[in-house]
Every structure is written in C-alpha cells, then in structure tokens.
C-alpha positions, 0 to 999 in steps of 0.5 A: 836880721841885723844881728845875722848881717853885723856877724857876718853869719848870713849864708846864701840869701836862700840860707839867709831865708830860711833862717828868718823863717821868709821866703827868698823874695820876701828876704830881697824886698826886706833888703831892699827896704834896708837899703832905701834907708841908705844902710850899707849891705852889701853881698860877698861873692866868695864869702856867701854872706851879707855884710855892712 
C-alpha cells in the first residue's frame, strides 16, 4: 500500500482495491486507520490517485 501511494500508482480507490486484493470499504477504514496515525494522504481529483 505505501509503496502504491509514495509512487503515486494507486488509481481510483475501486482500482486501488482490487490491487491489494480488498474491498472498496475495507481499503477506506484501511486509510482511515492511516489517517488517524496523522499520515498525510491525500485524494487527486484529476490525477485519480492517492498521494502523501
């Protein structure tokens, strides 16, 4: 996942999902997880990825 997301090779989150073999809402309270630990992750509109 942090490899993924460092290489800004993520894709839409459903894209994102399938990579790591989850489901959408699994791959959100993943991120949501990040998130609390203060990670910056961010969502590009335009590129479709997710981004620190």
């Amino acid at each position: 996942m942090h490899k993924l997301i460092v290489s800004e090779n993520t894709g839409a989150p459903s894209v994102f999902a399938r990579k790591l073999s989850l489901s959408r809402s699994q791959l959100y309270n993943e991120l949501e997880v990040i998130k609390e630990l203060d990670a910056p992750v961010k969502y590009c509109k335009k590129k479709r990825n997710l981004f620190l």
